[in-house]
C-alpha positions as CSV (number, residue, x, y, z in Angstrom):
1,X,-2.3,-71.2,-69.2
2,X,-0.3,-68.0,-69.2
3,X,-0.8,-65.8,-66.3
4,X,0.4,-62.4,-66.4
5,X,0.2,-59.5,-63.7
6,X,1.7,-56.3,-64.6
7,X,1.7,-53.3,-62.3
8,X,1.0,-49.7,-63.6
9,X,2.4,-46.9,-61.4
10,X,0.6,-44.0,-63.3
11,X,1.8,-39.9,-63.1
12,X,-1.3,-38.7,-60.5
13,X,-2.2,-36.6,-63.3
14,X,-3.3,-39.1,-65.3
15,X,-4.8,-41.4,-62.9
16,X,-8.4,-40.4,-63.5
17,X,-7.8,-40.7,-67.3
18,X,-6.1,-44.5,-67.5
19,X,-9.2,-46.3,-68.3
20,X,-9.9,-44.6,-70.8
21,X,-6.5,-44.3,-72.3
22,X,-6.1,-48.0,-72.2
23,X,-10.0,-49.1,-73.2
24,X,-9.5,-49.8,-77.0
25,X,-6.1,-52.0,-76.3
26,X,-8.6,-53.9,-73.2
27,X,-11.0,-53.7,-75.6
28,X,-8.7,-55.3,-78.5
29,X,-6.9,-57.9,-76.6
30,X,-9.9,-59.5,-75.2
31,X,-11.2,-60.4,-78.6
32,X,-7.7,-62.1,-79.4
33,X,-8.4,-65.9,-80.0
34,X,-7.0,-67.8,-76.6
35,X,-7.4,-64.5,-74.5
36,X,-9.0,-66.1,-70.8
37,X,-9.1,-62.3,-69.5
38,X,-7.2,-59.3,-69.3
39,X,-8.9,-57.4,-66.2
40,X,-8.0,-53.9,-64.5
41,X,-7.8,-53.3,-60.4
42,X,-6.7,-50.3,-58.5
43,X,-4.7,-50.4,-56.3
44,X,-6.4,-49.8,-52.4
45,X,-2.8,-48.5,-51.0
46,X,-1.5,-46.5,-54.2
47,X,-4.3,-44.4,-56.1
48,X,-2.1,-44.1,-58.9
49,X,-1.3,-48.0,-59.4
50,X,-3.3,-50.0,-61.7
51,X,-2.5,-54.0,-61.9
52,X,-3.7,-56.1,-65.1
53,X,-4.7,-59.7,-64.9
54,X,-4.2,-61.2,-67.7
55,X,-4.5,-64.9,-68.8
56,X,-3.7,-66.6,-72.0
57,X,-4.9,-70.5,-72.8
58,X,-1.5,-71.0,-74.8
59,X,1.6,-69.6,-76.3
60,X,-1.1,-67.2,-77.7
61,X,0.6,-64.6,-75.9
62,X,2.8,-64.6,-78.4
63,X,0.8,-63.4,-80.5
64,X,-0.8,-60.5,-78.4
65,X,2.4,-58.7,-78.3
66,X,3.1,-58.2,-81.8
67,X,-0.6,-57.4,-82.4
68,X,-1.1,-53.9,-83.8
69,X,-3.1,-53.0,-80.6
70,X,-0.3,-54.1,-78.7
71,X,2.3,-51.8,-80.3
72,X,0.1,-48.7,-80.1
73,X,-0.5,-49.2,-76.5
74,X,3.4,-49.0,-76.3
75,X,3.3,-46.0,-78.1
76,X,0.5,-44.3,-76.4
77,X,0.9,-45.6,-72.8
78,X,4.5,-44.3,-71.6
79,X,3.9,-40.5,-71.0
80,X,0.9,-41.8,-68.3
81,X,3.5,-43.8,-66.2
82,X,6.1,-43.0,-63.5
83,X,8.2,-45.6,-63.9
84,X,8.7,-48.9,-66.3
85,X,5.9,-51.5,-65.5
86,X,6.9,-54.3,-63.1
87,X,5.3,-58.1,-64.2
88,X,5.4,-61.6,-64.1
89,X,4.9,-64.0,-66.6
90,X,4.4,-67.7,-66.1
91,X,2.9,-70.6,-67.3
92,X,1.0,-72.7,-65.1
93,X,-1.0,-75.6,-65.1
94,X,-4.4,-74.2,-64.3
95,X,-7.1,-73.8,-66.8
96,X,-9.3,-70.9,-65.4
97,X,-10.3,-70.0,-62.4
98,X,-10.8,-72.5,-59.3
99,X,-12.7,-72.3,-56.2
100,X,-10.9,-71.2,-52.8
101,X,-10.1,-74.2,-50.8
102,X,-10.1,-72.2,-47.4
103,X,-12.7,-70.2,-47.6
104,X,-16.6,-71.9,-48.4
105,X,-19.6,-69.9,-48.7
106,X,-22.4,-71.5,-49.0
């Protein structure tokens, strides 16, 4: 699998307005064949930072980024941000999610 986690630090006066700017490229890549999830959090310390989850079975994420959504969230996305996204991209050996070893609720 390919895990990604990218961090959005978004201008405040876009905040409110980020879901909805980035709905049809959420929308889009989580119809794209080998696409596990591509999930939005906020931030509970920053208001204005928005983190993506995103998980690809294969080198499909290859693919993702030279989809046409991809390119038009480039195009659309940088006049909402403060500064350049910071990620990480890796691929690892799991296949989905697992349960936490740690922690049992039962």
């Amino acid at each position: 699998m390919i895990f990604i986690v990218v961090k959005f630090r978004v201008k405040p006066d876009w905040t409110d307005r980020w879901l909805d700017l980035t709905r049809g490229f959420t929308e889009a890549t989580r119809q794209e064949p080998g696409n596990l999830w591509f999930d939005w959090s906020r931030s509970v310390d920053n208001p204005n930072e928005f983190i993506l989850l995103e998980a690809f079975l294969d080198d499909a994420a290859g693919e993702h980024v030279n989809s046409d959504h991809f390119r038009q969230a480039m195009q659309v996305m940088p006049p909402a941000l403060a500064e350049t996204p910071r990620i990480i991209s890796e691929k690892i050996g799991a296949a989905g999610w697992g349960r936490m070893g740690e922690l049992t609720v039962e």
